[in-house]
PyMOL Python script that loads the backbone (N, CA, C, O; Angstrom):
from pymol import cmd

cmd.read_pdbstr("""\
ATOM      1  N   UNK A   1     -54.408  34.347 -17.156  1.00  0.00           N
ATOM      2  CA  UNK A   1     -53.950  34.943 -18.398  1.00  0.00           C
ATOM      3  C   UNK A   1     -52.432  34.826 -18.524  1.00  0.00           C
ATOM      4  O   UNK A   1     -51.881  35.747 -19.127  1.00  0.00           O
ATOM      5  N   UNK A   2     -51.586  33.728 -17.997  1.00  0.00           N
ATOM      6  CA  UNK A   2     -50.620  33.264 -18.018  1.00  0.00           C
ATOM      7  C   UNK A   2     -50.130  33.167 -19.714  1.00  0.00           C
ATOM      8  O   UNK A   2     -48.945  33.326 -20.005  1.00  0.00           O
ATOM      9  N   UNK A   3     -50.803  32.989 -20.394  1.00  0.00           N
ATOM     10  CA  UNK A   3     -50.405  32.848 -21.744  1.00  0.00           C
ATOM     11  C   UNK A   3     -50.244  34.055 -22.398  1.00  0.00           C
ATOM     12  O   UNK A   3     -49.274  34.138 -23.151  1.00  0.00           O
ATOM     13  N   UNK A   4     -51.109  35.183 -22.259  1.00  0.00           N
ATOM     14  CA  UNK A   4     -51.283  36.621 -22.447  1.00  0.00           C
ATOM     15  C   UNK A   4     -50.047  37.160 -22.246  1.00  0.00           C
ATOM     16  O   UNK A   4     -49.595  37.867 -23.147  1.00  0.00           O
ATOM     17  N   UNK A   5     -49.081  36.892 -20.769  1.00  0.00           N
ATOM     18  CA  UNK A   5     -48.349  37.471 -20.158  1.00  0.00           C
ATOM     19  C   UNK A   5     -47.023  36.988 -21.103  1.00  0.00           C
ATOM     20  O   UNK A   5     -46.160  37.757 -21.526  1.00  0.00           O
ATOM     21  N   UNK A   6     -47.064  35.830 -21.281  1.00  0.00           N
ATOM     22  CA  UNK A   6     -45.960  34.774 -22.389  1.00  0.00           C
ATOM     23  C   UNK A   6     -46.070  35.349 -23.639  1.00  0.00           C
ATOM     24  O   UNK A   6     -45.013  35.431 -24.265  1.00  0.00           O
ATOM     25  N   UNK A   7     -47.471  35.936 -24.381  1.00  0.00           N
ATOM     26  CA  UNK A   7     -46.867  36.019 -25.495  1.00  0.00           C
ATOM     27  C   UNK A   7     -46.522  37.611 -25.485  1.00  0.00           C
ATOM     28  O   UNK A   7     -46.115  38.168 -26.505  1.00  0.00           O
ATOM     29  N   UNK A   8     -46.720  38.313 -24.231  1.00  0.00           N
ATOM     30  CA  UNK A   8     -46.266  40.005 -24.340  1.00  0.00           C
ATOM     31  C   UNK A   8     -44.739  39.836 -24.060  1.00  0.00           C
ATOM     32  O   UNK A   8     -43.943  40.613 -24.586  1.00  0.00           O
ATOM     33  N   UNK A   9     -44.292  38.759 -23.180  1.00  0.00           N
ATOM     34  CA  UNK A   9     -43.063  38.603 -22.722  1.00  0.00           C
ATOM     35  C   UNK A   9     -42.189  38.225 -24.398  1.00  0.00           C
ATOM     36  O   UNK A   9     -41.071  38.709 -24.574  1.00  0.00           O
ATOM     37  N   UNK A  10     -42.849  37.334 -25.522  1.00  0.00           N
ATOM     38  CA  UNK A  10     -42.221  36.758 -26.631  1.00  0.00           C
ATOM     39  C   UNK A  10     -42.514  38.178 -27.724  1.00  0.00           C
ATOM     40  O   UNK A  10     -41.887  38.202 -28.783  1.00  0.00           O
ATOM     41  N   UNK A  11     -43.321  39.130 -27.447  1.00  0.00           N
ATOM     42  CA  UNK A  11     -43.013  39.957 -28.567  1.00  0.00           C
ATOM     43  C   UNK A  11     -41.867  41.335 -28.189  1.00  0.00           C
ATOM     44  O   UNK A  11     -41.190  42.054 -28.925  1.00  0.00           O
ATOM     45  N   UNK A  12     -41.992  41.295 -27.146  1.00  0.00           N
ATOM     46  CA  UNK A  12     -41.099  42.487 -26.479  1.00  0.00           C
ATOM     47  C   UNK A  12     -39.455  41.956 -27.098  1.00  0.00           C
ATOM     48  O   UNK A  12     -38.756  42.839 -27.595  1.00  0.00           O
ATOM     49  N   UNK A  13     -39.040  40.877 -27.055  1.00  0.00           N
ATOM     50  CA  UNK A  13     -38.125  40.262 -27.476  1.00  0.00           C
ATOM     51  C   UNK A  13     -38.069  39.213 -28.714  1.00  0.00           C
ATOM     52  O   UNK A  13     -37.854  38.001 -28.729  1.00  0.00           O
ATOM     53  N   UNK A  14     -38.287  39.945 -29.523  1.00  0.00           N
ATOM     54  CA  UNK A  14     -38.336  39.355 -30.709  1.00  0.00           C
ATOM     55  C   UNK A  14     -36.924  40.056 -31.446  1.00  0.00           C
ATOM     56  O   UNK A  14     -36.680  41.263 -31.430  1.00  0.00           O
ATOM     57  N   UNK A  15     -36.047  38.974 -32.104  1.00  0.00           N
ATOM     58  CA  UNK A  15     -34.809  39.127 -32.425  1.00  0.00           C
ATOM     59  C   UNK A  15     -34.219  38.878 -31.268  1.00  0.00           C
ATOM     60  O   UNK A  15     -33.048  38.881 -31.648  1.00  0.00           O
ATOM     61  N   UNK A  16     -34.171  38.643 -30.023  1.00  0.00           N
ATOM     62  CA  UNK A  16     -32.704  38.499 -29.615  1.00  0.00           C
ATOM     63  C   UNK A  16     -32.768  37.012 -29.018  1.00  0.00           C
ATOM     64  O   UNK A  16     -31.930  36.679 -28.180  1.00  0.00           O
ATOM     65  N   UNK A  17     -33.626  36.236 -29.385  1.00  0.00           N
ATOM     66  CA  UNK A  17     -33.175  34.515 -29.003  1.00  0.00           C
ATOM     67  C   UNK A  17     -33.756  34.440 -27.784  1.00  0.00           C
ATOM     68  O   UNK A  17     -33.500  33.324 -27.333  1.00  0.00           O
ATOM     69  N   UNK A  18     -34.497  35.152 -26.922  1.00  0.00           N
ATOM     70  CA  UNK A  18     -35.009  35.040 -25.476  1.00  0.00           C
ATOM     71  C   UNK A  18     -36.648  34.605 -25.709  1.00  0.00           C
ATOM     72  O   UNK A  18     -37.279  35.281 -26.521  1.00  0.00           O
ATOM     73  N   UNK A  19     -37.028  33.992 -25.324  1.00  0.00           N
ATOM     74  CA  UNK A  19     -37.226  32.724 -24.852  1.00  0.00           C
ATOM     75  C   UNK A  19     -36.895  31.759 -26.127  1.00  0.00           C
ATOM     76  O   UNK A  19     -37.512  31.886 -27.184  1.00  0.00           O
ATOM     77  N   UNK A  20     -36.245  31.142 -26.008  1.00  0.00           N
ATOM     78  CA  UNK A  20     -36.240  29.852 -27.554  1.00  0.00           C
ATOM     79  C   UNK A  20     -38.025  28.838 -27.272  1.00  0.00           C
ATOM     80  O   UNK A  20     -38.563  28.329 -28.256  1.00  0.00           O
ATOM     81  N   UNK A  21     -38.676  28.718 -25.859  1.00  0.00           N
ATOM     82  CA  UNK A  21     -39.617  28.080 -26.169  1.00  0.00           C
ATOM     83  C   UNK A  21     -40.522  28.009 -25.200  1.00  0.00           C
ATOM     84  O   UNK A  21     -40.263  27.666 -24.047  1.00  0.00           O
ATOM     85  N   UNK A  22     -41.893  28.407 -25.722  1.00  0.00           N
ATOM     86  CA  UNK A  22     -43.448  28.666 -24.704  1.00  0.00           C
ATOM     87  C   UNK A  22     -44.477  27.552 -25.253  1.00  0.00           C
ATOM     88  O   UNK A  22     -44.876  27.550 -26.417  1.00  0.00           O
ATOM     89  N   UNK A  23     -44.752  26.873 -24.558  1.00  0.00           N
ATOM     90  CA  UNK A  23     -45.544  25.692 -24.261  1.00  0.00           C
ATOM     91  C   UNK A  23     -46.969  26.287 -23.524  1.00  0.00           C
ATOM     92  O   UNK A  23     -46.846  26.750 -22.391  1.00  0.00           O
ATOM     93  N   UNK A  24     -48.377  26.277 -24.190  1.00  0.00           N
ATOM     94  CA  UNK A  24     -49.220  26.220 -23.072  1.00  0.00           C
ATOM     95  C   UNK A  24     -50.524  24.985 -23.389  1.00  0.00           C
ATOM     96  O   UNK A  24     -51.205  25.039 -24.414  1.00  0.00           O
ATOM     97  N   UNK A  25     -50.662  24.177 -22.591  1.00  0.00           N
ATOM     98  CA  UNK A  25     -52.097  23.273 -22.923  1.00  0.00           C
ATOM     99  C   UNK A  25     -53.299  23.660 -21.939  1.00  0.00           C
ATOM    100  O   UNK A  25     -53.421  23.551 -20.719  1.00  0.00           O
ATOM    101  N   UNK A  26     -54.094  24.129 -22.888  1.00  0.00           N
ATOM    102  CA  UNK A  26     -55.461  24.202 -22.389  1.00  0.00           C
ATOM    103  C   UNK A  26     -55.885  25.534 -22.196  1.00  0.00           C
ATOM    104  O   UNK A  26     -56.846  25.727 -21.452  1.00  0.00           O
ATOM    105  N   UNK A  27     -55.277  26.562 -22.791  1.00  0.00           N
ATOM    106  CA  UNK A  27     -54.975  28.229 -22.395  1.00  0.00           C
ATOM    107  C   UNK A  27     -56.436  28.651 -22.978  1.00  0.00           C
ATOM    108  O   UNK A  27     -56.670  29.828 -22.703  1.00  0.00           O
ATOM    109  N   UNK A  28     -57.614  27.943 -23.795  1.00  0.00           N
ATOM    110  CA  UNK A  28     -58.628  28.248 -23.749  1.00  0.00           C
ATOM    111  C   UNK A  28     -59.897  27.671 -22.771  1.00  0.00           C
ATOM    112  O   UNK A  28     -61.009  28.171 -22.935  1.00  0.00           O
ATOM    113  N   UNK A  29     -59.710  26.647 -21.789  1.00  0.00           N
ATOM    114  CA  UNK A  29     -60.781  25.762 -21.635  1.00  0.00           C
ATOM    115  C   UNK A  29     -61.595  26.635 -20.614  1.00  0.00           C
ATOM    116  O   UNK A  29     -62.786  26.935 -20.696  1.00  0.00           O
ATOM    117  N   UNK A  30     -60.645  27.000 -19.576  1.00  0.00           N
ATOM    118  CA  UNK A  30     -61.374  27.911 -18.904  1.00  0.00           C
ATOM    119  C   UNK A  30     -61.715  28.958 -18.815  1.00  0.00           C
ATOM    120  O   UNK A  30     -62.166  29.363 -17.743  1.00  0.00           O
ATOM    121  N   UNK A  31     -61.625  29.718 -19.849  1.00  0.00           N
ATOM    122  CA  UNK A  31     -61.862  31.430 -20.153  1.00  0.00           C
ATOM    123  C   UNK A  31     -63.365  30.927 -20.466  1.00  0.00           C
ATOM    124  O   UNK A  31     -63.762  29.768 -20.587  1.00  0.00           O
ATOM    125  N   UNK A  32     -64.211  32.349 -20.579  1.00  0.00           N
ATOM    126  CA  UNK A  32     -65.810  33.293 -20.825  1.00  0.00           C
ATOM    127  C   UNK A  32     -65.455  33.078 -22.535  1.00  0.00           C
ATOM    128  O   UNK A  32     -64.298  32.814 -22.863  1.00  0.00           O
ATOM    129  N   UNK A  33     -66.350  33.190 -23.388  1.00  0.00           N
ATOM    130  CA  UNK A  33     -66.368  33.220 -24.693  1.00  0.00           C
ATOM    131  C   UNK A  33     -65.815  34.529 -24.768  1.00  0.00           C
ATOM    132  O   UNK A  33     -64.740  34.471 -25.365  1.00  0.00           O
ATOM    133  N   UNK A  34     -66.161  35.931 -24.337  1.00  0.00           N
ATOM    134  CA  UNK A  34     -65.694  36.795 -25.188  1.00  0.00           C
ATOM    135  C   UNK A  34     -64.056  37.558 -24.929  1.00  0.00           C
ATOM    136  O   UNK A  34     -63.426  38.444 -25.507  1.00  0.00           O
ATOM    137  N   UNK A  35     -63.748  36.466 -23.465  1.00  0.00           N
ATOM    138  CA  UNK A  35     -62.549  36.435 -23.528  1.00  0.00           C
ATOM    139  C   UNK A  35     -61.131  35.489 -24.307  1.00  0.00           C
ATOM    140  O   UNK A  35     -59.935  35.701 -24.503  1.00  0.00           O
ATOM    141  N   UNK A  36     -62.048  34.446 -24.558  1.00  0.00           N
ATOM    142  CA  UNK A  36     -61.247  33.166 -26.028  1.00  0.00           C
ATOM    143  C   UNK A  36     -61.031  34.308 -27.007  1.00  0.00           C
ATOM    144  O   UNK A  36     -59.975  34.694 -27.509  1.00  0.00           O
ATOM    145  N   UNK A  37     -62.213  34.742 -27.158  1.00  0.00           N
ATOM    146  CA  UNK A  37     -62.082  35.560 -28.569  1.00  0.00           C
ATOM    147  C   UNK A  37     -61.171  36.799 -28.413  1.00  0.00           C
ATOM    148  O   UNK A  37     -60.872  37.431 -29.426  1.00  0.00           O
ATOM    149  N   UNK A  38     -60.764  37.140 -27.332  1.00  0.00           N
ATOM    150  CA  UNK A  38     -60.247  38.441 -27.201  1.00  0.00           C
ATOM    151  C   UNK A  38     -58.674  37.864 -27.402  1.00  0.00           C
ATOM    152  O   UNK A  38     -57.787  38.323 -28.123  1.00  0.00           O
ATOM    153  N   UNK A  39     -58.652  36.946 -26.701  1.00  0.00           N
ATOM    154  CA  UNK A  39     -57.001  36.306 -26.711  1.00  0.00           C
ATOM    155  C   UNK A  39     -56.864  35.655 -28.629  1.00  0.00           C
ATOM    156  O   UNK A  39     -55.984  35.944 -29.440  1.00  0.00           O
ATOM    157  N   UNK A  40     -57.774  34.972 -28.776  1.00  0.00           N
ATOM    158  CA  UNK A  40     -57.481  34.445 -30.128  1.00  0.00           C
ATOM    159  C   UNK A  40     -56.912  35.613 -31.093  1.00  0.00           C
ATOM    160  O   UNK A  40     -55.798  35.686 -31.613  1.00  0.00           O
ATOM    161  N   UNK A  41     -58.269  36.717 -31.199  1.00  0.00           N
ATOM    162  CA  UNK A  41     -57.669  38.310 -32.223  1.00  0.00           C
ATOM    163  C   UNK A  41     -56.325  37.999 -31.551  1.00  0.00           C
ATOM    164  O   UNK A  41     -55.687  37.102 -32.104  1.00  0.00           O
ATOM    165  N   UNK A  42     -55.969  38.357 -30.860  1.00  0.00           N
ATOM    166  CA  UNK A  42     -54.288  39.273 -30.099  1.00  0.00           C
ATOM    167  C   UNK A  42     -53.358  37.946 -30.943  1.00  0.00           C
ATOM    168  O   UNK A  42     -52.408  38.189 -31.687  1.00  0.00           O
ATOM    169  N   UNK A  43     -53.786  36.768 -30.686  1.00  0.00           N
ATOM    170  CA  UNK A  43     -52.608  35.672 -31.112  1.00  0.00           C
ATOM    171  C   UNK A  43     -52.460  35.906 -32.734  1.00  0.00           C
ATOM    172  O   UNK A  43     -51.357  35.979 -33.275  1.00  0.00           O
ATOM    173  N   UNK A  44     -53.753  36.019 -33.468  1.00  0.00           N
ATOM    174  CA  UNK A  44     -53.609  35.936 -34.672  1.00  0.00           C
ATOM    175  C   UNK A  44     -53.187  36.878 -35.401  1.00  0.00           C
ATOM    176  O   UNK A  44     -52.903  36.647 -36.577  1.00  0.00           O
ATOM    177  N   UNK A  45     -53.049  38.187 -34.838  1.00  0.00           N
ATOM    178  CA  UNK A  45     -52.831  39.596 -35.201  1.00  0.00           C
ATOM    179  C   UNK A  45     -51.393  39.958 -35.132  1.00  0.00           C
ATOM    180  O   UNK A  45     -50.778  40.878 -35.672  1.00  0.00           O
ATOM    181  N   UNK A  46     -50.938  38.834 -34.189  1.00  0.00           N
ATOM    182  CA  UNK A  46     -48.838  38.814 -34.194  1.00  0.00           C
ATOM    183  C   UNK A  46     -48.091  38.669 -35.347  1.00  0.00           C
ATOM    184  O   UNK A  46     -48.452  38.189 -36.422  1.00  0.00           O
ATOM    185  N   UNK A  47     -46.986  39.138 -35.023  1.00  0.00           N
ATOM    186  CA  UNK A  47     -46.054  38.562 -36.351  1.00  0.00           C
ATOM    187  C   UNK A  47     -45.648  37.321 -36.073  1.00  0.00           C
ATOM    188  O   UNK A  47     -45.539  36.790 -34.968  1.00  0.00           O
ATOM    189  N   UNK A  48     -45.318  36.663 -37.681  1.00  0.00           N
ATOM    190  CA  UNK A  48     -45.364  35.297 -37.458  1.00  0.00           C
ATOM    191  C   UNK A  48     -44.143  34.886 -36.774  1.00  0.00           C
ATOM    192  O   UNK A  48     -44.006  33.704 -36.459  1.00  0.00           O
ATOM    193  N   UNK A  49     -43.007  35.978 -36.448  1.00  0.00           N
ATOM    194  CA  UNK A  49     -41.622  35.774 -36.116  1.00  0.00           C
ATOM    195  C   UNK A  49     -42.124  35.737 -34.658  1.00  0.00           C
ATOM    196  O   UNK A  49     -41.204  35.595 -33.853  1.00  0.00           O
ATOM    197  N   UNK A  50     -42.982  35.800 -34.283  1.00  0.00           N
ATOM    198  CA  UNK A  50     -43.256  35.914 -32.375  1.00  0.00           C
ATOM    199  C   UNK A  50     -42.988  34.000 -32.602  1.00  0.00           C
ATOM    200  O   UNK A  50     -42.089  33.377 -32.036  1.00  0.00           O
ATOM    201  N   UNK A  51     -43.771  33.536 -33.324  1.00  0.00           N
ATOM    202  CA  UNK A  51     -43.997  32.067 -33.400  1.00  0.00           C
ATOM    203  C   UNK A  51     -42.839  31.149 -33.557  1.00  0.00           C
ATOM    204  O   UNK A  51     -42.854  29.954 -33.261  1.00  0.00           O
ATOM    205  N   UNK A  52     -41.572  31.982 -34.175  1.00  0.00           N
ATOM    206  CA  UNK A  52     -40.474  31.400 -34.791  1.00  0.00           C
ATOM    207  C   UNK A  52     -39.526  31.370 -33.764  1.00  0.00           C
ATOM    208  O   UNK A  52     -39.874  31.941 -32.731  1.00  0.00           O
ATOM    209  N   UNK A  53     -38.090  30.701 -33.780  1.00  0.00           N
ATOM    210  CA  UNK A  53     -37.333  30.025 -32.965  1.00  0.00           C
ATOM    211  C   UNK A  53     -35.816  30.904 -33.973  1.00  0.00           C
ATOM    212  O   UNK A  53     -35.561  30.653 -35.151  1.00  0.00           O
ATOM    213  N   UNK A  54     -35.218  31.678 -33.292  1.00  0.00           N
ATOM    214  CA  UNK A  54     -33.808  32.187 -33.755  1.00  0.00           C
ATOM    215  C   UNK A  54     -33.178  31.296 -34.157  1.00  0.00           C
ATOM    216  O   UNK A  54     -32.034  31.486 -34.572  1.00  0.00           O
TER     217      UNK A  54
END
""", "prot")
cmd.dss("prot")
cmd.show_as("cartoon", "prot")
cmd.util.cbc("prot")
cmd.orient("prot")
């Protein structure tokens, strides 16, 4: 849940330029279905500024 941990680390700091950039490939292949789905809600439910670059 390396990606989980990245995007709690990118909303805690939103506004001050920390991290400028999170990369993950493949952050669904190996999860259980009702854990994809648990991470997908959480991603889609962010503000879109988690996504954005200062």
């Amino acid at each position: 849940m390396c990606m989980a941990f990245d995007l709690a680390v990118l909303s805690a700091h939103l506004g001050s330029g920390f991290p400028r950039f999170v990369y993950h490939d493949g952050a669904f292949e190996s999860l259980d279905s009702r854990k994809k789905r648990s991470l997908w809600r959480s991603i889609v439910s962010m503000p879109p500024s988690v996504f954005r670059s200062s």
